[in-house]
Structures are given as C-alpha cells and as structure tokens.
C-alpha positions as CSV (number, residue, x, y, z in Angstrom):
1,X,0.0,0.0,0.0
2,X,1.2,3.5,-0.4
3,X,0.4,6.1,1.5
4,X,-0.5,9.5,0.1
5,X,-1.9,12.9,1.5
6,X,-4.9,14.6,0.7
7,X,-5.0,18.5,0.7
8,X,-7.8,20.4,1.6
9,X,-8.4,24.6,1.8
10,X,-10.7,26.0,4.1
11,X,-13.8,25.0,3.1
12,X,-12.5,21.6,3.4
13,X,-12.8,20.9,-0.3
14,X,-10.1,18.8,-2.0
15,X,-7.7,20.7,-3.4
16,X,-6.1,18.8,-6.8
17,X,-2.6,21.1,-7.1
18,X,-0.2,20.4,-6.0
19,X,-0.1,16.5,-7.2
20,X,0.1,14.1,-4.3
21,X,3.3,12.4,-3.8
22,X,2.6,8.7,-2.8
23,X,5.6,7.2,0.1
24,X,6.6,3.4,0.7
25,X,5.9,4.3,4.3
26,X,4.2,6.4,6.7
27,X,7.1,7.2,8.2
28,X,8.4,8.7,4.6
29,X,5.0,10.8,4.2
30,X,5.2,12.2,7.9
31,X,8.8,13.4,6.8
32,X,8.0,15.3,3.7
33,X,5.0,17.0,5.0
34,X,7.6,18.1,8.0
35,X,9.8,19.5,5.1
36,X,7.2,20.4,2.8
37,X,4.1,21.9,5.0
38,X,5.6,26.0,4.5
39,X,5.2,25.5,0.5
40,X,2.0,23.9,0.2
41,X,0.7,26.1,2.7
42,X,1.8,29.2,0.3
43,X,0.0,26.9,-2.0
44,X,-3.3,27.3,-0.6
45,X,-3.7,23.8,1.5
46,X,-4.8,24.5,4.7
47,X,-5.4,21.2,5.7
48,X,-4.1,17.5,4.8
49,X,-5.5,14.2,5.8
50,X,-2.8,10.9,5.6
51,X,-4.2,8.2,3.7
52,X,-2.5,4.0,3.2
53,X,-4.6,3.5,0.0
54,X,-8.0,4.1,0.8
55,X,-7.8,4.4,4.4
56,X,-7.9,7.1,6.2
57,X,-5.4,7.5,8.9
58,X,-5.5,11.0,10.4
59,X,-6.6,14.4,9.5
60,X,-7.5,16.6,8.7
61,X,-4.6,18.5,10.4
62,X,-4.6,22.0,10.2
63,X,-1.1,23.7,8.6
64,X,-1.8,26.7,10.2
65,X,-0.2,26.2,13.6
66,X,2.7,25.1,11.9
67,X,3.1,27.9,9.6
C-alpha cells in the first residue's frame, strides 16, 4: 500500500494542485509534510489528511499552527 496525503483549503474541499506524492511508508510521508508543509501552505492547502490507499489515517490536520 502507499500512503499519500490529501490537501484540503478551508472550506474543506479537496484541493487537486499540488499533485500528491505517494511514500513506501508512513514514516516517509510524515517526513515530507515536515519539510514540505511551508510551501504547500503558500499553495493554498490548509489542511491534509494521511491516507495507506483508501484508508484514512488522520486528518485533517490544520497547517496553520505550523506555519
């Protein structure tokens, strides 16, 4: 399974750019959104929700408090 993020603005509406990235592990996906989270919020995403496929893990977690 790979595990992906979904990004969300504030209406809560799935947001299509930028283009998921799909990890080998959660571990991996938890890292990039640690590296990543200042650009896609600049992006518009104000939210993301971890997925393993279909699953849902967690979220959504707002970016804001990070940012």
């Amino acid at each position: 399974m790979s595990w992906t993020w979904r990004y969300e603005d504030e209406a809560g509406a799935t947001l299509d750019a930028p283009e998921p990235e799909a990890f080998e592990s959660r571990s991996d996906a938890e890292s990039w959104l640690g590296e990543n989270f200042a650009e896609l919020a600049e992006d518009g995403v104000v939210a993301v929700t971890l997925f393993e496929g279909e699953t849902r893990v967690y979220g959504p977690m707002s970016l804001a408090a990070a940012g």
